[in-house]
N, C-alpha and C positions, 0 to 999 in steps of 0.2 A: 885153330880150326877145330871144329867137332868132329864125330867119327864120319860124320856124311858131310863132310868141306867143307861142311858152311864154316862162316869166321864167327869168333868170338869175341866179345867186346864187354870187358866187365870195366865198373866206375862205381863214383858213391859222391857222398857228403865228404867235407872236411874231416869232423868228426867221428866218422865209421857208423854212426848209428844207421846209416841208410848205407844199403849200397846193389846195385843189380848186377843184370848180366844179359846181354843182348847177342840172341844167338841169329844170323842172318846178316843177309847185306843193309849196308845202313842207305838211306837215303839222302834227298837233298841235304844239302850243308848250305846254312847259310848268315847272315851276322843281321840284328833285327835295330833299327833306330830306332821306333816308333817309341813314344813318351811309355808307353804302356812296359814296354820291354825296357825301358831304362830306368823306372821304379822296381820292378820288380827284381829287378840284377843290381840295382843300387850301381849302376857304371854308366859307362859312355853308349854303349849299346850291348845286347844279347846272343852271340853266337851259340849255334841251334841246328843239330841233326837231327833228321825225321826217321823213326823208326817203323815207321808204316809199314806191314809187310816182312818183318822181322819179329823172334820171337822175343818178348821181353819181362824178364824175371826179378822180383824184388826178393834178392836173397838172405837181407837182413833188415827190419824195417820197414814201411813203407812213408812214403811225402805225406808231410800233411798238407791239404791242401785250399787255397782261395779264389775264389770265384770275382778274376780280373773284369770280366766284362757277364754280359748274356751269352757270349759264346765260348768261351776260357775257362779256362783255370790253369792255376801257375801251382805246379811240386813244390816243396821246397822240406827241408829238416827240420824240423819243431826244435831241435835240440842245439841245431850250430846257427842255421840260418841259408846254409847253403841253397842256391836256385836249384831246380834239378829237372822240370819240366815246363813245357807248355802244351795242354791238353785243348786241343778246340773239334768240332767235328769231323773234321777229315782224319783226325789222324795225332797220335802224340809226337811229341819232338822231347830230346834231351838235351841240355847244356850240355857243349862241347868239353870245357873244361872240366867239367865232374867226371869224365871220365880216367880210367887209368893211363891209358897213352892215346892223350889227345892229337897228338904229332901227326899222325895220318888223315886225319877228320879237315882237312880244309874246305871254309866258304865257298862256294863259287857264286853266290847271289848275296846283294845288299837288299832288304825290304824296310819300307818304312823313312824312306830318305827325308820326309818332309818335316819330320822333328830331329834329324841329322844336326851334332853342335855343329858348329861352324869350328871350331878349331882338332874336331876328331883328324883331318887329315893331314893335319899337319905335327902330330904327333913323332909319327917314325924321324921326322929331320931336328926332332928337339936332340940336345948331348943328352948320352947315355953310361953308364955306370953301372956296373957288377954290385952286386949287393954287400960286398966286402967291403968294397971301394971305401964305406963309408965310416969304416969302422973309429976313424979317429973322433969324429962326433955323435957314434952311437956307441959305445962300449962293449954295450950290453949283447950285443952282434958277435962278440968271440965265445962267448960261453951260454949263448944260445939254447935251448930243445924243446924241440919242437914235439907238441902232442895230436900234430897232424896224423892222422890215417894214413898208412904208406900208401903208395899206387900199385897194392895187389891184394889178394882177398886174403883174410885172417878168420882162422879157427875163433879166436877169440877178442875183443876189442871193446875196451881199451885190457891195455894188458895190468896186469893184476897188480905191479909194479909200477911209480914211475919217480922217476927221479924227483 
């Protein structure tokens, strides 16, 4: 929270090159099908909080960005690749995931159902597996590191070091 309650909400890129900080209530939450939102997130679909109405600061970097339609433009990192916005008249929206704790941010609306895959919902009842789980056919999984961006903000990044 800030000193006047509003909530605070900081995220970024994979990489740390970009990363904001969203001070106010966030808005709709919602998960996007539409073919448009599934090139641009390179997935199955685009989940997407609207920041309308809330203050929002880019306090490392900013998105480079592409001009999806006549009324769009999609954020994204020049540097990693990360999605990070969808900008259209009304109003900006952020990838839910690029933030630091996305765990609060839940959809409550699908849009764009008509280039919905046919097999998105059936996803959750596929077997599922810990990412360890696998390690007898990935090796490479136990000695691992990761040069992801942690999920808080840093002085400085990447760090001066890295293994």
């Amino acid at each position: 929270m800030s000193l006047d309650n509003r909530p605070v909400y900081t995220g970024g890129c994979q990489c740390g090159a970009v990363r904001f900080r969203v001070e106010g209530a966030l808005g709709d939450a919602s998960v996007c099908h539409c073919r448009m939102c599934q090139k641009a997130s390179g997935n199955f679909y685009l989940p997407l909080v609207s920041v309308r109405g809330a203050t929002l600061d880019w306090t490392r970097g900013e998105p480079k960005r592409f001009r999806s339609s006549n009324a769009a433009w999609r954020g994204f990192c020049a540097e990693c690749g990360t999605p990070l916005t969808f900008e259209a008249p009304d109003g900006m929206a952020l990838a839910i995931a690029a933030f630091d704790d996305p765990t609060g941010i839940a959809p409550t609306i699908q849009w764009g159902t008509e280039a919905k895959l046919p097999y998105v919902d059936g996803i959750p009842k596929l077997p599922s597996e810990d990412t360890m789980a696998d390690i007898a056919s990935a090796p490479y999984l136990a000695e691992l590191v990761s040069y992801q961006h942690p999920d808080h903000d840093t002085d400085q990044w990447p760090p001066e070091e890295r293994p």
